[in-house]
Structure formats: structure tokens, C-alpha cells
C-alpha positions in Angstrom: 183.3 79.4 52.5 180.2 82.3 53.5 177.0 81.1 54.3 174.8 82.0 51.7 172.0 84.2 53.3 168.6 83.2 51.1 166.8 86.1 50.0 163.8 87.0 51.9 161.5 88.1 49.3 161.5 84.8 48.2 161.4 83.0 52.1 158.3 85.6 52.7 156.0 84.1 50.2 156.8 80.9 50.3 155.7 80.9 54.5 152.9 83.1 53.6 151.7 80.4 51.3 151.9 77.4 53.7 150.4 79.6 56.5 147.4 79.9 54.3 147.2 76.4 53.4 147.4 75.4 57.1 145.1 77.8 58.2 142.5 76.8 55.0 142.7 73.2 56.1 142.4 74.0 59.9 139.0 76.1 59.1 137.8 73.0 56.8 138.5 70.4 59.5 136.3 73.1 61.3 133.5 72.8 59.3 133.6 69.3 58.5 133.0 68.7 61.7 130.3 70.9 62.1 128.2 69.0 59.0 128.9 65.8 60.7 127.6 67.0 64.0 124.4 68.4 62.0 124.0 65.2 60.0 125.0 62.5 62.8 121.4 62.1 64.1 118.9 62.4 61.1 121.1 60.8 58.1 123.7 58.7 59.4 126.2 57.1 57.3 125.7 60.3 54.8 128.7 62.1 56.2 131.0 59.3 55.0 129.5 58.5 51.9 130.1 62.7 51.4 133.7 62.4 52.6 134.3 58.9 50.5 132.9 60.4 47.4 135.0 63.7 48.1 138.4 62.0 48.1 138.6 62.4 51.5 140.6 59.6 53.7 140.4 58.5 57.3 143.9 59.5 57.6 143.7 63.0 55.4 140.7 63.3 58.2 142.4 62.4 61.5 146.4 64.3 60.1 144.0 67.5 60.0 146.2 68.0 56.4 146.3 69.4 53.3 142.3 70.2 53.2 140.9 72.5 51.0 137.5 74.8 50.7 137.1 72.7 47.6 137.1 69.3 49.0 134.4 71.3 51.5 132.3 72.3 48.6 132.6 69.0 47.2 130.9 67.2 50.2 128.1 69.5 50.6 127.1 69.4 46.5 127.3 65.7 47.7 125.4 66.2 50.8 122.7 68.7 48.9 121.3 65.6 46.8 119.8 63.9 50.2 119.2 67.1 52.1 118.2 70.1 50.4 118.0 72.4 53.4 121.8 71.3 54.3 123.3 75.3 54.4 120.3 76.2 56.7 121.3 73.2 59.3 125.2 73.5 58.8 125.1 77.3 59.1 122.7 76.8 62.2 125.7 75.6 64.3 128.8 77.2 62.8 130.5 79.7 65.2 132.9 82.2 64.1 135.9 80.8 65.9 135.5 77.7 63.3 137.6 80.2 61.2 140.5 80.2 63.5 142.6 83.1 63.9 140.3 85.2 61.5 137.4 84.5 63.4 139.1 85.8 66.6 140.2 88.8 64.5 136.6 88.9 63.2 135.1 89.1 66.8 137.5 91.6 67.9 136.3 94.3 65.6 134.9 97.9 66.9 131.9 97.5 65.0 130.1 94.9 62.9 130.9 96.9 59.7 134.3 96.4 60.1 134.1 92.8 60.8 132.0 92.3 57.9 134.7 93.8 55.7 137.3 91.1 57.1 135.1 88.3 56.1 134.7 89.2 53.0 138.5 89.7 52.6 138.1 86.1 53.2 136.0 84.9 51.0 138.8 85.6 48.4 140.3 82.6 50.4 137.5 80.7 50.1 135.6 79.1 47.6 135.5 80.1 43.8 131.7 79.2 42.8 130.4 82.8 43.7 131.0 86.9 44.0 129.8 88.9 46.7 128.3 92.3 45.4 128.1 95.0 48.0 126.0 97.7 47.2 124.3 100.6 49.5 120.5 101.0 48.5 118.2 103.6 50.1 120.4 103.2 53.5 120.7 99.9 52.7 123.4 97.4 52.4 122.3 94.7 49.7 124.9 91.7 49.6 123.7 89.4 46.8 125.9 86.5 45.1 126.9 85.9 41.5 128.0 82.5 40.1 131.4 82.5 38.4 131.8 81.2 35.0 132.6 77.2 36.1 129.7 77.5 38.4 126.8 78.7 36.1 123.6 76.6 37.0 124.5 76.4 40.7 122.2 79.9 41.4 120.4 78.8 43.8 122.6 76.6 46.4 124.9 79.7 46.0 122.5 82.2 46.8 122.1 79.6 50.3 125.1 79.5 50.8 125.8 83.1 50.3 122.8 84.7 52.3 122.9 82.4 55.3 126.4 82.5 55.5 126.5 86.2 55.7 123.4 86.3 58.0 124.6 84.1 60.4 127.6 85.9 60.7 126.1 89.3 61.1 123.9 87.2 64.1 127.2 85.5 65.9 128.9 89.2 65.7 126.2 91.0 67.5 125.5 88.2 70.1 123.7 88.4 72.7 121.7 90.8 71.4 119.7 89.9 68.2 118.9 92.0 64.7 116.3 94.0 64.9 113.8 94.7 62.3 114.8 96.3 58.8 116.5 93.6 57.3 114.9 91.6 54.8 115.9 88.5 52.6 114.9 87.9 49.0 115.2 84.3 47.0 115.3 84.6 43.0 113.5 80.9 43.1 110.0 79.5 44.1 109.1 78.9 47.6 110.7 75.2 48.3 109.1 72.6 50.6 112.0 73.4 53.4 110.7 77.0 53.1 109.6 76.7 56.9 113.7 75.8 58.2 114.6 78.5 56.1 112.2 81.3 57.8 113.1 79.7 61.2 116.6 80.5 60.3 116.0 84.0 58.8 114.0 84.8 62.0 112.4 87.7 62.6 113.4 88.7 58.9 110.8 88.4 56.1 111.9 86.3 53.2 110.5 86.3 49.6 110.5 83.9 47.2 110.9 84.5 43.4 112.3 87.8 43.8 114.3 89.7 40.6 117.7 88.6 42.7 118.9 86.2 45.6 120.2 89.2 48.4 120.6 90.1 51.9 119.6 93.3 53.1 120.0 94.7 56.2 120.2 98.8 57.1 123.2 100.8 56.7 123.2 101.9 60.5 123.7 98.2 61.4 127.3 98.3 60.5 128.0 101.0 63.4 126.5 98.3 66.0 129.3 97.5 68.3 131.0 93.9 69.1 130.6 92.9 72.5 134.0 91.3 72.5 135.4 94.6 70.4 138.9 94.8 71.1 141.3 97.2 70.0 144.7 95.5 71.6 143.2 92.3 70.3 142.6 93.5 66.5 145.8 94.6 66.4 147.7 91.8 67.4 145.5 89.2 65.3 146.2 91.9 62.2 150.1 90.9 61.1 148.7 87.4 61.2 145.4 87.9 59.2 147.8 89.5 56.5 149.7 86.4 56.0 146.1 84.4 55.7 144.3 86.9 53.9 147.3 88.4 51.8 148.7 91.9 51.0 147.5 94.7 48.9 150.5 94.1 46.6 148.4 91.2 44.7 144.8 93.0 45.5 141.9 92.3 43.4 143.0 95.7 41.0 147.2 94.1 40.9 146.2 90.4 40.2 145.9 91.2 36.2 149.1 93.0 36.3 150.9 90.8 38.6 149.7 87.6 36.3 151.3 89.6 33.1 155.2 90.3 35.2 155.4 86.7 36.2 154.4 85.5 32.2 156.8 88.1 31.2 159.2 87.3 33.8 159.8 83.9 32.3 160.4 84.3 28.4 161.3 81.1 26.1 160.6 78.8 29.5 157.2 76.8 29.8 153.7 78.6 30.4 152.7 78.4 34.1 149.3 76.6 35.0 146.8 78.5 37.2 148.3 76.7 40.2 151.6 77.2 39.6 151.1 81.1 39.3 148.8 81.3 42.2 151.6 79.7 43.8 154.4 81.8 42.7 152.4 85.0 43.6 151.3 83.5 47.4 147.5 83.5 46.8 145.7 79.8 46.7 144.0 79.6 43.2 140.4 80.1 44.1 141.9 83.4 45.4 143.5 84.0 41.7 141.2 82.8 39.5 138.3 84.9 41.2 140.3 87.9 41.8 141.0 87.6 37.7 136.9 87.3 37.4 136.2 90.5 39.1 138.6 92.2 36.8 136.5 90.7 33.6 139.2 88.1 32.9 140.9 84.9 33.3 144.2 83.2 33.3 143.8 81.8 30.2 143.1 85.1 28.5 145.9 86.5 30.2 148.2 83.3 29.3 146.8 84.3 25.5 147.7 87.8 25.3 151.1 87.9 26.7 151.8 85.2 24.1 150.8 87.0 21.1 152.1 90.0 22.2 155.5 87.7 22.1 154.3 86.3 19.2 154.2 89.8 17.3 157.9 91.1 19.0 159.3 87.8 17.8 158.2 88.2 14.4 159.1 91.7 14.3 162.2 92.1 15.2 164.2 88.3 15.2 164.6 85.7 12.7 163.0 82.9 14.4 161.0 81.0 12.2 157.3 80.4 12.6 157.7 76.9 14.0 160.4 78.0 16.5 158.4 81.2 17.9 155.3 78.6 18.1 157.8 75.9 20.2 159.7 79.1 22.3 156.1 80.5 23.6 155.2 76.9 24.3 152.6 75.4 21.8 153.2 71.7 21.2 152.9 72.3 17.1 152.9 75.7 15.2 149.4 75.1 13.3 147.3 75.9 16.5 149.8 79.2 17.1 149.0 80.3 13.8 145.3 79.8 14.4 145.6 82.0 17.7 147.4 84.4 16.1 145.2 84.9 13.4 142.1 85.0 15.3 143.8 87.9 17.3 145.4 89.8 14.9 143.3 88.8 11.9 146.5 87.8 9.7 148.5 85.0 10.1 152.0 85.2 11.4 153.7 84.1 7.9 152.1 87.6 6.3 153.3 89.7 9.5 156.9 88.0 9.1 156.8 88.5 5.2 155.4 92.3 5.2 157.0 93.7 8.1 154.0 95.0 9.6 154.3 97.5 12.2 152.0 96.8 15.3 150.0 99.8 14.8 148.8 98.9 11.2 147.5 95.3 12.4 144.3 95.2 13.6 143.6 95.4 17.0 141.4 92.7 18.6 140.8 91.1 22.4 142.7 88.4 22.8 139.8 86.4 24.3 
């Protein structure tokens, strides 16, 4: 009997997927034990309490395992309560190569611009409280932060988190020599009582407090400063790898939305996917998904929605299901709340679309959101 050969476009994402997932709990490992070596001294026992109230075991701790950036987040929001200034002192003794092979590939970059670029490739990875905006000003690049939707209220440890992150980065990239003047920090919140750690950290960069936005800038002609540890041969080697962490164009920011609608489509009369389960299927982690969805004005629910009523209508057009069985086949546990979506897309219920016949064009358009 042949061997049967598996097909490779399914082996590919599948290993793409656990590479990420080992690499995202590697860099959290990383970082947790950066906070513990900033928090050892000054608030002992707080680590633990952060990891405990995290869901974070001895053994999940010690296997280096199945971590995740939102475990991470977790533990700092937990940390946060008893030390407000906590992203000044973590980000005080990260180091790049905390991010593993991406921080290599980071450090190996011609110029700080195009490290910069990688690591915000990365925060797709990362994360899903916040956005970065990138925007050129008056030969300046601003980088401010916005919350996503789940994370609305959480302004101003974002805006930490974002702006220290990013200038500590730009500082580790350009080692030994320091920024010089021109850049400039702004805080949409009142001046705290930690405010001297955070100019200590921000040094020599002014900072203002209870500014219009939270955002870094620093000028334009920073991002041709060269890497002391530039390296062509380097970069390229650490590329092929950062494109199994980082992930392809094929599901880019711009193809997530389609991408999201094939797989829905690609699976007709069979159960609707949860977020996970579709990140999954397309090899991103679902902070990446979900966020990637954000940027494009949408979400996997809304998505999930349309590409069910758009079923809903074909269905009704042209079969003889019944109501209740188009409701069951597009996976709602009873008809009445399919008939309520329906309506509320179409502005009819399905019953008059199935009795009239009504032609997709003559129903009125709506978003399905």
C-alpha cells in the first residue's frame, strides 16, 4: 500500500503556528523574569501574588510552556495596583534579546528605521489592548497608542506601556551612543506623583503632562541612524525565521477580512468557528486576528454575522429549506434569534423574503453590524 504523502499546505501552518506559540512563550518567560528581577528587592512576595492571581503555576513557570502575552498583561494589570510606575522599572531593564530570535533580527538591522518597522510587525504578535499609529509630522515621527474596543478605560497604562516600550527600544538599538535632542514625549493625563521615574527614564527628552494625546516623537532623520551591530548576513539569515514568527503577507493586516470570509465560506452547513479556532486555522495567534480585524474597522463577530445572512438570503432565495432549518444549517441554536438578525439586517424578516421572492437588490441594504 503507498505511503500517503500529507499535503504541505496544511504541514506549513500548522509548524508556523507552534513556532509562534514557542517563540511567544519563550519572549514571556523573558519578561517575567525581568519584572521579578525589578520587583525582587522593593516589593517582595508581589511577583507571586501577580503570577498566582494570573493562573500562572510553578510548573507552567519552570516547563517554560504554553505562555502567552496575555497571561503577561495579566500580571502587570495585577502588578499596576501596588506600583504605579511598574512599565518605567520593567522597561528599565528589558534588553532586546528578551525577544529571542526577533530581537537578534531586530539588532541586526542597517538602520534604526528598519528595526523599528520589525517591532512593530511584532506587536501584531503581541498584545491586543492597543494600536500603534505611525504618522510623519513636520519631519517628525509621532507614534501614539489607541485602546482597542475590550480595552477602553485602560488609556493611560497603555499609553506607558506604549511610549516607554518604544523609547526604550529606539535607546537599546542605538547603544552606545544615546538620543540626542529633538525628541519629545507627551502624556494625555495630569502629572502623577511618580512623574520624577518617568523623566529619569525619558532622559534628556522633555515630557508634558495633559497633552491633547499620549505620543512619542522623535525626528524623521533618526530612523537613518545606523545599528552598531548592523548586519546584512545576519538579517538575512534571522529573516526566513522571523516569517514564521511574525507571519506572511498572505494574511496581512489588508487580507485578514478576506481571509476570515473564505474560511466562513469554506465550511457551509458545519458549525461557526470561534475566534480561536480561525486564528488557528489561518496560523496567526488571536490577538494577532482580532487586532488585525480592528484596524480594518471590524470584528469577528461582524464578519461571523455577515457571511451568515448573506447565507441566510441565498438559502431563502433559491432552496426550499424552511426557516427553522436555514436557522439550524447556519448554526443558531433556535430560529427566533435568526429571524431577529435577519431582520435587523435586511429590515424584513426571512418569512416575507421566502413568501415574496425578493430579489437581493430590492431589499434594503444595511451593515451587518
Amino acid at each position: 500500500m503507498p505511503l500517503r504523502v500529507p499535503e504541505t499546505s496544511r504541514i506549513r501552518p500548522a509548524l508556523d503556528m507552534q513556532s509562534r506559540r514557542k517563540e511567544e512563550s519563550l519572549v514571556v518567560l523573558n519578561w517575567l523574569n525581568r519584572l521579578h528581577e525589578c520587583l525582587r528587592a522593593d516589593f517582595p512576595g508581589l511577583y507571586q501574588q501577580a503570577l498566582a492571581g494570573s493562573n500562572i503555576s510553578a510548573e507552567r513557570l519552570r516547563a517554560g510552556d504554553g505562555l502567552t502575552h496575555a497571561q503577561f498583561d495579566r500580571v502587570i494589570e495585577i502588578v499596576r495596583r501596588s506600583v504605579p510606575d511598574v512599565f518605567f522599572r520593567f522597561m528599565s531593564v528589558l534588553e532586546l534579546t528578551d525577544l529571542g530570535v526577533l530581537g537578534y533580527a531586530v539588532l541586526s538591522c542597517p538602520n534604526l528605521g528598519k528595526g523599528m518597522e520589525l517591532l512593530a510587525r511584532y506587536l501584531e504578535l503581541t498584545s491586543d489592548r492597543f494600536v500603534e499609529h505611525h504618522e510623519v509630522v513636520d519631519d517628525c515621527l509621532v507614534i501614539s497608542p489607541s485602546p482597542t474596543s475590550r480595552h477602553i478605560g485602560e488609556d493611560r497604562s497603555i499609553a506607558e506601556d506604549c511610549i516607554a516600550g518604544n523609547w526604550r527600544s529606539i535607546v537599546l538599538m542605538i547603544s552606545p551612543n544615546t538620543p540626542g535632542r529633538g525628541a519629545s514625549i507627551q502624556f494625555a493625563f495630569p502629572e502623577p506623583d511618580y512623574h520624577d521615574v518617568i523623566e529619569r527614564f525619558f532622559d534628556p527628552c522633555p515630557v508634558e503632562y495633559a497633552a491633547e494625546r499620549s505620543a512619542l516623537s522623535i525626528p524623521v532623520a533618526w530612523l537613518d541612524l545606523p545599528l552598531q551591530a548592523g548586519n546584512g548576513i545576519m538579517s538575512d539569515m534571522t529573516a526566513s525565521v522571523c516569517e514564521r514568527v511574525l507571519g506572511t503577507e498572505a494574511t496581512s493586516r489588508q487580507g485578514a477580512e478576506k481571509a476570515v470570509r473564505q474560511l466562513l465560506l469554506s465550511r457551509p452547513g458545519r458549525r461557526m468557528l470561534r475566534l480561536d479556532e480561525a486564528a488557528e486555522k489561518l496560523a496567526m495567534s488571536t490577538a494577532q486576528l482580532r487586532k488585525r480585524l480592528y484596524r480594518r474597522g471590524t470584528s469577528y463577530k461582524s464578519i461571523v454575522l455577515e457571511v451568515r445572512m448573506n447565507l441566510a438570503l441565498q438559502y431563502l432565495q433559491s432552496t426550499h429549506l424552511s426557516v427553522q432549518e436555514i436557522a439550524y444549517l447556519l448554526d443558531y441554536a433556535q430560529p427566533g434569534p435568526f429571524s431577529r438578525a435577519f431582520k435587523k439586517c435586511f429590515g424584513v424578516p426571512p418569512v416575507v423574503v421566502r413568501k415574496q421572492s425578493l430579489r437581493p437588490q430590492l431589499l434594503p441594504t444595511r451593515d451587518a453590524t
